[in-house]
N, C-alpha and C positions, 0 to 999 in steps of 0.2 A: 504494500500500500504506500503508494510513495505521492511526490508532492506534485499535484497539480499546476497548470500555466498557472490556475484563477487562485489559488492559493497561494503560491511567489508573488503576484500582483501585489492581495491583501496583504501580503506581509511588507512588500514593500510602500504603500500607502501609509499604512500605520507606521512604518522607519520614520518617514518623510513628514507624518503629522507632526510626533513625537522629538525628533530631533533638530527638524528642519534642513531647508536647504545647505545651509552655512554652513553648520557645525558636523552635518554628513563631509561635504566635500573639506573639511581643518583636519575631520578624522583620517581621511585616504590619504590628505597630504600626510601626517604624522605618520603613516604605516611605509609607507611609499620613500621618505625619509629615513624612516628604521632598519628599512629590508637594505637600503643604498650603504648603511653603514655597517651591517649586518659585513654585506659581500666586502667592503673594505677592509674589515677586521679580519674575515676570513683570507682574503688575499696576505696583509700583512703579517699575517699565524702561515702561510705555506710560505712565503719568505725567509722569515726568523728558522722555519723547519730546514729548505733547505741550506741555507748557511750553518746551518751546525751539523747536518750531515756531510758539506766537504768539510769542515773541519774535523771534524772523526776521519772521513776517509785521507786528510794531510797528513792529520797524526797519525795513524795507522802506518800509513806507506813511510814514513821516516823512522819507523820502529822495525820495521822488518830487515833483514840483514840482505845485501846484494850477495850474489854469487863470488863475484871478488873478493870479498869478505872471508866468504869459505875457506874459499882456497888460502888465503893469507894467513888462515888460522890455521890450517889442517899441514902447513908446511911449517908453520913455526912450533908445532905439538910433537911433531915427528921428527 
């Protein structure tokens, strides 16, 4: 049992008694504002993410031994 054209209508008349023109359309501004800062936060959160995933992956690779390495140890041990 779901909702009617004539039933959407009525709801939306009584929106429009009750709140009016004005203060419907300050609402959608204010959400419409929200959602725009919403996505900018979220953009600056994958940012911050991935800069500190190439810095793990910097520091990582400068912890690891090169293969020259190896061998310069494996001739000075023997």
């Amino acid at each position: 049992m779901g909702l009617s054209v004539w039933q959407i209508l009525i709801i939306a008349v009584v929106a429009i008694l009750l709140f009016g023109r004005g203060r419907i359309s300050d609402l959608m501004g204010d959400v419409a504002k929200g959602i725009k800062s919403f996505k900018k936060g979220m953009a600056e959160d994958d940012d911050e993410d991935t800069k500190s995933v190439n810095k793990t992956i910097d520091h990582q690779a400068s912890d690891t031994v090169s293969p020259k390495q190896t061998e310069d140890q494996s001739k000075t041990a023997g």
